[in-house]
C-alpha positions in Angstrom: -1.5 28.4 -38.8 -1.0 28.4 -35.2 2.8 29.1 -35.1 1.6 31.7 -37.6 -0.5 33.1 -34.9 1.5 32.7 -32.2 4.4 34.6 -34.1 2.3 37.5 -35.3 1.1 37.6 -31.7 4.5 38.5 -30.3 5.5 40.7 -33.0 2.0 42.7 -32.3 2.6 43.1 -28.4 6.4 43.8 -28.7 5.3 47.0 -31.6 2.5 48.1 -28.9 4.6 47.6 -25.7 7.0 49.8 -27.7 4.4 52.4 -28.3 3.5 52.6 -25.3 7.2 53.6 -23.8 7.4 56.4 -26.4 5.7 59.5 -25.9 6.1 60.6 -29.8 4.0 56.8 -30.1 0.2 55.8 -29.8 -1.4 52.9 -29.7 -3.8 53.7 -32.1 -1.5 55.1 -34.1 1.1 51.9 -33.9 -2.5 49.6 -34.8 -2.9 51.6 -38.6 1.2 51.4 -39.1 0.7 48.0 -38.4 -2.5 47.3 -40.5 -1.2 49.5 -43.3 2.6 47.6 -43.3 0.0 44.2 -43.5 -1.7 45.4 -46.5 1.5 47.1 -48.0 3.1 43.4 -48.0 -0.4 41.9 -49.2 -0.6 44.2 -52.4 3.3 42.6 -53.2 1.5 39.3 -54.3 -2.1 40.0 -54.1 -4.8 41.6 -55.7 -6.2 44.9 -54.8 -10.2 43.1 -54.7 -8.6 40.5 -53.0 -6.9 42.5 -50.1 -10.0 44.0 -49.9 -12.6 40.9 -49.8 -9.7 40.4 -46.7 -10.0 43.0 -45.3 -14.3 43.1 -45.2 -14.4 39.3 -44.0 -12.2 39.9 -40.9 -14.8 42.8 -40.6 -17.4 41.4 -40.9 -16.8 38.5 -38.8 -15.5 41.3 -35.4 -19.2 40.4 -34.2 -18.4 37.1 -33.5 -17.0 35.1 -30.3 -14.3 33.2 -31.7 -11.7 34.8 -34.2 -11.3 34.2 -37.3 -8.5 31.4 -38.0 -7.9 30.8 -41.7 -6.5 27.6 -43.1 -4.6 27.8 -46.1 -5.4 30.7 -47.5 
């Protein structure tokens, strides 16, 4: 999972570094494109209740001091 990471790292930054040189771009805007492009590609091979049990353990786990790092899934 970690080159996973690592990847999806970049590929975050690089979208919001690009947001932020555009003025017709915001970041907050750039994080929902981003979220919804994650679930779009989800729903290809995954059930709606299970995007969505996704979905509420990443939020319910935004509390906590370490991320959340799934293995396998």
């Amino acid at each position: 999972m970690a080159g996973e990471f690592g990847y999806a790292q970049g590929v975050v930054d690089a979208a919001f570094a690009a947001a932020d040189q555009r003025p017709d771009m915001s970041p907050d805007a750039m994080g929902r494109a981003l979220i919804q492009a994650v679930i779009d590609r989800y729903r290809r091979y995954r059930t709606s209740s299970d995007v969505g049990n996704e979905l509420m353990y990443l939020a319910d786990s935004l509390d906590d001091d370490e991320p959340v790092i799934t293995r396998g899934c």
